[in-house]
Biotite code that builds the C-alpha atoms (Angstrom):
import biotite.structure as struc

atoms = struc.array([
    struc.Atom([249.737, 86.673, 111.718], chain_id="A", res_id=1, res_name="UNK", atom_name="CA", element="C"),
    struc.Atom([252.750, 87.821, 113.761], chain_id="A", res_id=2, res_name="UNK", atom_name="CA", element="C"),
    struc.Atom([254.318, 84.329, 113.469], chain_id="A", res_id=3, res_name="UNK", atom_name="CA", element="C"),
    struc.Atom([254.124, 83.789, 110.014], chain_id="A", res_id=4, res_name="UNK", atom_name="CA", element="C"),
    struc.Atom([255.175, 87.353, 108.977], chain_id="A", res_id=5, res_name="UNK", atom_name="CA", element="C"),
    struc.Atom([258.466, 86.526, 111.696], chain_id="A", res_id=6, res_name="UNK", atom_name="CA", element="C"),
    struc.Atom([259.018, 83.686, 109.613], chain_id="A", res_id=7, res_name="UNK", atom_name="CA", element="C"),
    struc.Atom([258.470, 85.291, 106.389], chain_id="A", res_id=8, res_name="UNK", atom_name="CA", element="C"),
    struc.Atom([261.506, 87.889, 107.309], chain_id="A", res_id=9, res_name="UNK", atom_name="CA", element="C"),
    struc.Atom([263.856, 85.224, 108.733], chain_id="A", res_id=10, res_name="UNK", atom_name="CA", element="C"),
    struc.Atom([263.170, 82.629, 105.203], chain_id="A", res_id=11, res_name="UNK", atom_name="CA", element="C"),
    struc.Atom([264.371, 86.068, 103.220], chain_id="A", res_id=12, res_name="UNK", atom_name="CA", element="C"),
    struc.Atom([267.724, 87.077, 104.989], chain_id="A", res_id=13, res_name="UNK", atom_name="CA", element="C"),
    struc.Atom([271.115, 86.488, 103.317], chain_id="A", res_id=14, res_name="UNK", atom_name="CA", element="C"),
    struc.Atom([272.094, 82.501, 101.824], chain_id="A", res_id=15, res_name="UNK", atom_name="CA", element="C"),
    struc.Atom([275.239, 81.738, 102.476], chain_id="A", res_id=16, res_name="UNK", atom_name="CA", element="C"),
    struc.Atom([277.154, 79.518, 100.367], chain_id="A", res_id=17, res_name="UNK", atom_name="CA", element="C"),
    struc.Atom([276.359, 76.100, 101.802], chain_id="A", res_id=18, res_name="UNK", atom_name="CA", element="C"),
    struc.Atom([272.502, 77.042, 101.528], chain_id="A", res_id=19, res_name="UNK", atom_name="CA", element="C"),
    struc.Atom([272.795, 76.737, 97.859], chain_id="A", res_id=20, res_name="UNK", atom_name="CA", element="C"),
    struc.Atom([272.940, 72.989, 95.945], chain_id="A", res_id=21, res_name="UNK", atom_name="CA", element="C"),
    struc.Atom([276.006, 71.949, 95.156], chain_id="A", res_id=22, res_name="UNK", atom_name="CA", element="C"),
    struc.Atom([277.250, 71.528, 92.166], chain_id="A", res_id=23, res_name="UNK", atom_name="CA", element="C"),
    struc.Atom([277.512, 68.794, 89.455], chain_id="A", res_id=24, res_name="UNK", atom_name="CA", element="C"),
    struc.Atom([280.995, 67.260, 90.800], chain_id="A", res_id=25, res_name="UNK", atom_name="CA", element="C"),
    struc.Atom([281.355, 64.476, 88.363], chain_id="A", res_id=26, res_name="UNK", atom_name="CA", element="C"),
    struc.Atom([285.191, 64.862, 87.602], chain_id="A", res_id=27, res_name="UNK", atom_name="CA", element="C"),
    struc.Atom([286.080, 66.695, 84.334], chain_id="A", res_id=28, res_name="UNK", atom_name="CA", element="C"),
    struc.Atom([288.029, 63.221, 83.108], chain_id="A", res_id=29, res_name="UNK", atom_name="CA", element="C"),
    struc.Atom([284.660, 61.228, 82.726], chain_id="A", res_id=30, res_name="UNK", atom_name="CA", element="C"),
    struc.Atom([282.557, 63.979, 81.423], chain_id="A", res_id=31, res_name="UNK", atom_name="CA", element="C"),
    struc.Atom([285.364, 63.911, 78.676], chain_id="A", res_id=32, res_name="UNK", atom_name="CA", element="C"),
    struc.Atom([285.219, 60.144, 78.794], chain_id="A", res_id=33, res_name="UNK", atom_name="CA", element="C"),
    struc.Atom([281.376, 59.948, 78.619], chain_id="A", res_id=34, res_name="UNK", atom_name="CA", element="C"),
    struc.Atom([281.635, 62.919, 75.726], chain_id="A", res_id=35, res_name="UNK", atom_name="CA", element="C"),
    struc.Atom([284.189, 60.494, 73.674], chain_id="A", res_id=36, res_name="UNK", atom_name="CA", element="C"),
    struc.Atom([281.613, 57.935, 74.328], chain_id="A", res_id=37, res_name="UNK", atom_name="CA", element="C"),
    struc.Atom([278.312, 58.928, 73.755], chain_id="A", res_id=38, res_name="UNK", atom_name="CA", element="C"),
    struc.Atom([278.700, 61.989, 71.876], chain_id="A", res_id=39, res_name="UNK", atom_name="CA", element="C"),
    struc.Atom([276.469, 64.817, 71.480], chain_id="A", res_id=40, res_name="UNK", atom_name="CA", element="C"),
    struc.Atom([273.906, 63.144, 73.653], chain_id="A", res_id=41, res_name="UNK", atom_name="CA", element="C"),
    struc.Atom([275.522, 63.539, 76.874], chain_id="A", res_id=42, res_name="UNK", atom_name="CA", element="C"),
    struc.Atom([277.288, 66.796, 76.305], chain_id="A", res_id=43, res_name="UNK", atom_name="CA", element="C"),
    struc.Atom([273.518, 68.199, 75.456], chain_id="A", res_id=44, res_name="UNK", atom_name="CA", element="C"),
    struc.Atom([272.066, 66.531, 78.771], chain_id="A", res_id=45, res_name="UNK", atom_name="CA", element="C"),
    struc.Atom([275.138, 67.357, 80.695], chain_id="A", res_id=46, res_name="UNK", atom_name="CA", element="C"),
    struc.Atom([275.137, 70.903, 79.517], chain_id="A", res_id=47, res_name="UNK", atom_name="CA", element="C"),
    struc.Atom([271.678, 71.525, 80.565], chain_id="A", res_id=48, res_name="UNK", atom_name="CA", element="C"),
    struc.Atom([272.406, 70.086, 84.065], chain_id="A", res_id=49, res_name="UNK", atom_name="CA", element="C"),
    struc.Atom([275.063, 72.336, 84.573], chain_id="A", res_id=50, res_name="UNK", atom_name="CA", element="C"),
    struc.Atom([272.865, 75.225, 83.301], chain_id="A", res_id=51, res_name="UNK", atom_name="CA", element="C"),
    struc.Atom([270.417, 73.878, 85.937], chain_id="A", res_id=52, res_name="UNK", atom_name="CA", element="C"),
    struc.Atom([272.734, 74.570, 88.905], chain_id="A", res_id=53, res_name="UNK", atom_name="CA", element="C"),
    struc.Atom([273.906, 77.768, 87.570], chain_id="A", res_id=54, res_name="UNK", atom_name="CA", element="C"),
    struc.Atom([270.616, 79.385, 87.266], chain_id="A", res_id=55, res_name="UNK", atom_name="CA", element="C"),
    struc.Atom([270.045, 77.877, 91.295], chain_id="A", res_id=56, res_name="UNK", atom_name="CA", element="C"),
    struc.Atom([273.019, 80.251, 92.024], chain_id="A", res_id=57, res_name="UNK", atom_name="CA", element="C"),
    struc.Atom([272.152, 83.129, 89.777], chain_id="A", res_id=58, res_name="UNK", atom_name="CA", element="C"),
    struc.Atom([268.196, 83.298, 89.095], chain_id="A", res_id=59, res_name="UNK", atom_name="CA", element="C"),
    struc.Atom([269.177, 86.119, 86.339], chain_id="A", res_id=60, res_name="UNK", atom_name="CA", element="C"),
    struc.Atom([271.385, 83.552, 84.342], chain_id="A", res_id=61, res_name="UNK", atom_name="CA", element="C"),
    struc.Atom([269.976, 82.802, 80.849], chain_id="A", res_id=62, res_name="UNK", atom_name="CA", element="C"),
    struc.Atom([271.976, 79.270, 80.162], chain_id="A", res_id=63, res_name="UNK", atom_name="CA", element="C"),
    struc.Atom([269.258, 77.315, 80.644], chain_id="A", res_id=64, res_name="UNK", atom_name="CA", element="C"),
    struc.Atom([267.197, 79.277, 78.395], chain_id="A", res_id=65, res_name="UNK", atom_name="CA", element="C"),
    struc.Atom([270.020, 79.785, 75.436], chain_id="A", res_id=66, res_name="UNK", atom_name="CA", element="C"),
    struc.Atom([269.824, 75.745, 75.475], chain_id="A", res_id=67, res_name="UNK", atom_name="CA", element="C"),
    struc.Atom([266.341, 75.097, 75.952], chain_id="A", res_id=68, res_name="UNK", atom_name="CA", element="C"),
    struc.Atom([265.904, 77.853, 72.080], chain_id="A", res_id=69, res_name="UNK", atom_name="CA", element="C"),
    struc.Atom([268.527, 76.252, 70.937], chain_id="A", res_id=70, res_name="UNK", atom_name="CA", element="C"),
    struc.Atom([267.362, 72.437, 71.463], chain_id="A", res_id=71, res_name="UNK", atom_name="CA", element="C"),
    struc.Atom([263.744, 73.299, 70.446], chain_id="A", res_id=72, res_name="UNK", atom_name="CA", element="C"),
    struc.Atom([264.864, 74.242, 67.404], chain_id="A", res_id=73, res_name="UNK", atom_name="CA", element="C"),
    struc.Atom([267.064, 71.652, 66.554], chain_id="A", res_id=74, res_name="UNK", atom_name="CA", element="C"),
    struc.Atom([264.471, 68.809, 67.361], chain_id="A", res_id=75, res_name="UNK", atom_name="CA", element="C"),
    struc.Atom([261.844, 70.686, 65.404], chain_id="A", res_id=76, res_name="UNK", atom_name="CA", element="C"),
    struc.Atom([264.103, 70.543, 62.226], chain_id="A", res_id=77, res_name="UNK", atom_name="CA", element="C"),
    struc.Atom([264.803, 67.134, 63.390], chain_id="A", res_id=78, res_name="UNK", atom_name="CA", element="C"),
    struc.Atom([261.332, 66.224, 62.882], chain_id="A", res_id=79, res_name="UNK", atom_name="CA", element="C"),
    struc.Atom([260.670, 67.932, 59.951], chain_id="A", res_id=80, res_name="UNK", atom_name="CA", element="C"),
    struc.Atom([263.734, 66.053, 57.622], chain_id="A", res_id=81, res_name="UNK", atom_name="CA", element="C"),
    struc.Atom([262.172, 62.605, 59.395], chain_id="A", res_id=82, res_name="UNK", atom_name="CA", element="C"),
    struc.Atom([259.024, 63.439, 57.550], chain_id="A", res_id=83, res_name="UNK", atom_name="CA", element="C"),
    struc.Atom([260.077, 65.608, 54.379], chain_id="A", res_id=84, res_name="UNK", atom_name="CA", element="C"),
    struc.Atom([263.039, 63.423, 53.634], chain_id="A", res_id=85, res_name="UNK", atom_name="CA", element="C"),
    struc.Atom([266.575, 64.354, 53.519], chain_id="A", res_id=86, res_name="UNK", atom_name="CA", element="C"),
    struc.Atom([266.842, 65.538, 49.775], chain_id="A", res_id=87, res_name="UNK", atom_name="CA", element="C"),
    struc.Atom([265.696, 68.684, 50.357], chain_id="A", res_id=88, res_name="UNK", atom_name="CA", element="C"),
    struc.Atom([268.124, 71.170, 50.049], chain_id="A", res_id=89, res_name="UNK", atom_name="CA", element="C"),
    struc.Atom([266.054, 73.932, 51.488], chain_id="A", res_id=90, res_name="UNK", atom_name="CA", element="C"),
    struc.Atom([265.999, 71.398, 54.022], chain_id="A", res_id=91, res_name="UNK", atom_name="CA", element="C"),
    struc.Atom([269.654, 70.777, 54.284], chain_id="A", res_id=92, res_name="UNK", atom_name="CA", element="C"),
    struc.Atom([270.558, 74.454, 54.482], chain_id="A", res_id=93, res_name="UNK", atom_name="CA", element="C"),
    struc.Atom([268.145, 74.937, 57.415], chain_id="A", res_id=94, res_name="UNK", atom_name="CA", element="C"),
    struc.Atom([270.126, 71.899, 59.242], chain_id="A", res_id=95, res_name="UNK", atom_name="CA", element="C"),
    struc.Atom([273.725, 73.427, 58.597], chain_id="A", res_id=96, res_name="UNK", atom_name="CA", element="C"),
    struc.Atom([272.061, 76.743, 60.027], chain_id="A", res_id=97, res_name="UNK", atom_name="CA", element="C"),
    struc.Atom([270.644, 75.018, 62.969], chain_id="A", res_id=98, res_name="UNK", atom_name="CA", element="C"),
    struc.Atom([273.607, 72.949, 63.506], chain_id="A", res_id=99, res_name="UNK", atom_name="CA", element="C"),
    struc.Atom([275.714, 76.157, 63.460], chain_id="A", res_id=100, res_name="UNK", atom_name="CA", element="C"),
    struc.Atom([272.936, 78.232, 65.658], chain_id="A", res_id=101, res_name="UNK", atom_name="CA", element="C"),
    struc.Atom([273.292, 75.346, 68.355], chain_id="A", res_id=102, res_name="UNK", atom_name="CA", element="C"),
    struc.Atom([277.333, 75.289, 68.529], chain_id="A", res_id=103, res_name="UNK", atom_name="CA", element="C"),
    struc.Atom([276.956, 78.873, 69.035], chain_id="A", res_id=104, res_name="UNK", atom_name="CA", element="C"),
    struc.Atom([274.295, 78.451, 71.599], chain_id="A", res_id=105, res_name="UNK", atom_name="CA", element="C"),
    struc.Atom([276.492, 76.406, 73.345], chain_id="A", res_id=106, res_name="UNK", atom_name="CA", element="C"),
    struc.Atom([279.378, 78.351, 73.456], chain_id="A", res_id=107, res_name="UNK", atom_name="CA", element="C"),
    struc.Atom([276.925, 81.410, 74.556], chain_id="A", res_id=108, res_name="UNK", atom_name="CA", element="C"),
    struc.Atom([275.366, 79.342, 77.426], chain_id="A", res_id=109, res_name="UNK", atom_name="CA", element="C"),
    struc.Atom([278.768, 78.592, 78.772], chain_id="A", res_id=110, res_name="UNK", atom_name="CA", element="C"),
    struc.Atom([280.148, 81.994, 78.613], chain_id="A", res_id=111, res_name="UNK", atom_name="CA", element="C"),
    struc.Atom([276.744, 83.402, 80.922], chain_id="A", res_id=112, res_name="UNK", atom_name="CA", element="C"),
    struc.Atom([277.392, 80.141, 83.018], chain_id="A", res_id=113, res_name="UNK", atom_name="CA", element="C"),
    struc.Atom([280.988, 81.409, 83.465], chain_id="A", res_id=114, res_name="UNK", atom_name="CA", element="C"),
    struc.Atom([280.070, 85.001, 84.029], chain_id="A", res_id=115, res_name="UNK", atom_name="CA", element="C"),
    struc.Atom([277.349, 83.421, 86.709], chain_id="A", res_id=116, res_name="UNK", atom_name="CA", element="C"),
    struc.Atom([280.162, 81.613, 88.558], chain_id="A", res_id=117, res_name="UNK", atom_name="CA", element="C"),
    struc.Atom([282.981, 84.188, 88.331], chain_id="A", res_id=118, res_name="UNK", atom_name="CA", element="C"),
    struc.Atom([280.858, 86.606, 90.080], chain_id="A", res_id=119, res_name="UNK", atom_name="CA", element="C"),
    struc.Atom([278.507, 84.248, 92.525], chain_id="A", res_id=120, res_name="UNK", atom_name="CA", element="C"),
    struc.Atom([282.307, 82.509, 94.162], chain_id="A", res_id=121, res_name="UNK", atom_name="CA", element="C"),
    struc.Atom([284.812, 85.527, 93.266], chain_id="A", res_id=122, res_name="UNK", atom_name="CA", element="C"),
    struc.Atom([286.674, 83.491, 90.542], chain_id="A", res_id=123, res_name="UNK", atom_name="CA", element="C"),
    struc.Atom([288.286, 84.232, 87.340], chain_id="A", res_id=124, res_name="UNK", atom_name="CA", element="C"),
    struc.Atom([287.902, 82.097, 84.656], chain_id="A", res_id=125, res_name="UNK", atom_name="CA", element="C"),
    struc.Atom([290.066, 81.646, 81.307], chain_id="A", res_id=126, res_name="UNK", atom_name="CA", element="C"),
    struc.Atom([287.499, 82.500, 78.362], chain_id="A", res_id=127, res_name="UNK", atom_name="CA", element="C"),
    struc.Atom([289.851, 81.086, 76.485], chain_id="A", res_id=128, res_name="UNK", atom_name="CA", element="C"),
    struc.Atom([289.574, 77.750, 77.922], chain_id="A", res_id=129, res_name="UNK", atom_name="CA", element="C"),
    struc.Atom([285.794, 78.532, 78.111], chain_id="A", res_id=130, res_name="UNK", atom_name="CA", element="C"),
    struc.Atom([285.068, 78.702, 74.398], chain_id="A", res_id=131, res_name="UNK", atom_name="CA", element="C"),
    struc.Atom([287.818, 75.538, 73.239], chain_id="A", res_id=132, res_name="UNK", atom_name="CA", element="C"),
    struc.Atom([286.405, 73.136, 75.844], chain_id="A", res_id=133, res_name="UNK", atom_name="CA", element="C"),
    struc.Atom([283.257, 74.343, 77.732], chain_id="A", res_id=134, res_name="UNK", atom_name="CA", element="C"),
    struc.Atom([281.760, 71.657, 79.272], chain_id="A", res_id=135, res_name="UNK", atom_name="CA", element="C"),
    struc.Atom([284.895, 69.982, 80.738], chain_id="A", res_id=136, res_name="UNK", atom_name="CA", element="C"),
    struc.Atom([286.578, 73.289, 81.883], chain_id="A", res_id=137, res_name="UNK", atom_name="CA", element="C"),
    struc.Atom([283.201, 74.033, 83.822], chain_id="A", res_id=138, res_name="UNK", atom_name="CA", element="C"),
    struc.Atom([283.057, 71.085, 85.008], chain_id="A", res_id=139, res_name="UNK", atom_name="CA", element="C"),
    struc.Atom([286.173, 71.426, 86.436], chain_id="A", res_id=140, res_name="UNK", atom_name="CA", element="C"),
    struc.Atom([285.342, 74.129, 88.565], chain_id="A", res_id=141, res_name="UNK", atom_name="CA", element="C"),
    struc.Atom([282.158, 73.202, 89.197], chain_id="A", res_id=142, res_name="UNK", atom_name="CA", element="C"),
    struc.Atom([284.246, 70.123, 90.781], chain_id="A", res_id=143, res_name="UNK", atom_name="CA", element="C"),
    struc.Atom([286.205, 72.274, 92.122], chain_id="A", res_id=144, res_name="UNK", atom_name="CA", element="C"),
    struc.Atom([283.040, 74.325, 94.142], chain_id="A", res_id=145, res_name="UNK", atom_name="CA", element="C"),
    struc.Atom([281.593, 71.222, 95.239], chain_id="A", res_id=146, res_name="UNK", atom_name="CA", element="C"),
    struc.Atom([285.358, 70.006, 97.098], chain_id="A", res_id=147, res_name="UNK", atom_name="CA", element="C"),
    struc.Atom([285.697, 73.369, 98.809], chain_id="A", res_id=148, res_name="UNK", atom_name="CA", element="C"),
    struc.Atom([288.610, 73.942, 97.064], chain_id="A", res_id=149, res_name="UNK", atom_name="CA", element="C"),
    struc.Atom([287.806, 76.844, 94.652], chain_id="A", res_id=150, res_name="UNK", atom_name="CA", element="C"),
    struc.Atom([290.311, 80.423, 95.644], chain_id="A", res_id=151, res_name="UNK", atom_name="CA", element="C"),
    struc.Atom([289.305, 83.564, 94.306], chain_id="A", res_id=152, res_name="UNK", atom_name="CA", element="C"),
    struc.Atom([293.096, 84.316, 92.905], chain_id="A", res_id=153, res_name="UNK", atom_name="CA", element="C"),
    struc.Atom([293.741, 83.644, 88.826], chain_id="A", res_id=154, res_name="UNK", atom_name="CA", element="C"),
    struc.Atom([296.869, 81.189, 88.271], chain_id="A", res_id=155, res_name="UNK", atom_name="CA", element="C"),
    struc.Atom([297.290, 82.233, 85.019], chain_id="A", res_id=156, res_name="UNK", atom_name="CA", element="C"),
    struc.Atom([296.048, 81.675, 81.732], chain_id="A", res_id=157, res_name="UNK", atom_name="CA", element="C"),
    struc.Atom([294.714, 77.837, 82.136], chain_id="A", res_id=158, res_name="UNK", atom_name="CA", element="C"),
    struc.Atom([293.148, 78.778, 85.204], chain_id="A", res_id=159, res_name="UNK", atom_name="CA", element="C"),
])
């Protein structure tokens, strides 16, 4: 009993940073590139990856969540126009809402990732740059993380 209860309280001291995954490091460029590509497809399954990591660093991040709502619902009114048709205009208007609830999901998830990494690595990230291009300017950092090369100063406004 001893023994496991000595192992118990080692398993539970501090992590330090290399104990944790590291992050998605695929360079910002290509997720653009892929974006440009594939469209919404890979930004949604990229998104959630990066969500993913961040709630490995910060179990009290909702990202993940946010996106998982926000996904649900969209595929739900997905199926529903498959089988109701598109003429519906009740229809339509609950797609434009949808559509408009899952840009803002998006742009919510990636604000609580942001607020997850400035405080887990002692960083300050541009909101600005956060809300026009989310995905890519995470990506960045999370790039950034991954290389060892992340400072806690702020450069300035594209930082």
């Amino acid at each position: 009993m001893s023994i496991d209860t000595a192992v118990m309280t080692d398993s539970t001291q501090s992590v330090d940073v290399d104990d944790y995954s590291q992050p998605p490091s695929l360079h910002w460029a290509l997720v653009l590139l892929f974006t440009l590509l594939f469209g919404r497809i890979f930004v949604m399954i990229w998104i959630l990856h990066q969500a993913a990591w961040v709630r490995r660093i910060d179990p009290s991040s909702n990202a993940l969540r946010i996106l998982a709502v926000a996904y649900t619902c969209t595929a739900v009114i997905a199926i529903m126009s498959f089988f109701w048709g598109v003429g519906e205009t009740v229809l339509m208007l609950a797609m434009a809402l949808v559509r408009l609830g899952l840009g803002v999901a998006l742009i919510w998830s990636c604000l609580s990732m942001r607020q997850s990494i400035e405080a887990r690595f002692n960083l300050n990230l541009s909101g600005l740059l956060t809300f026009f291009f989310p995905v890519c300017y995470l990506q960045y950092h999370m790039t950034r993380i991954a290389k060892g090369e992340h400072t806690p100063e702020r450069h300035g406004l594209f930082s």
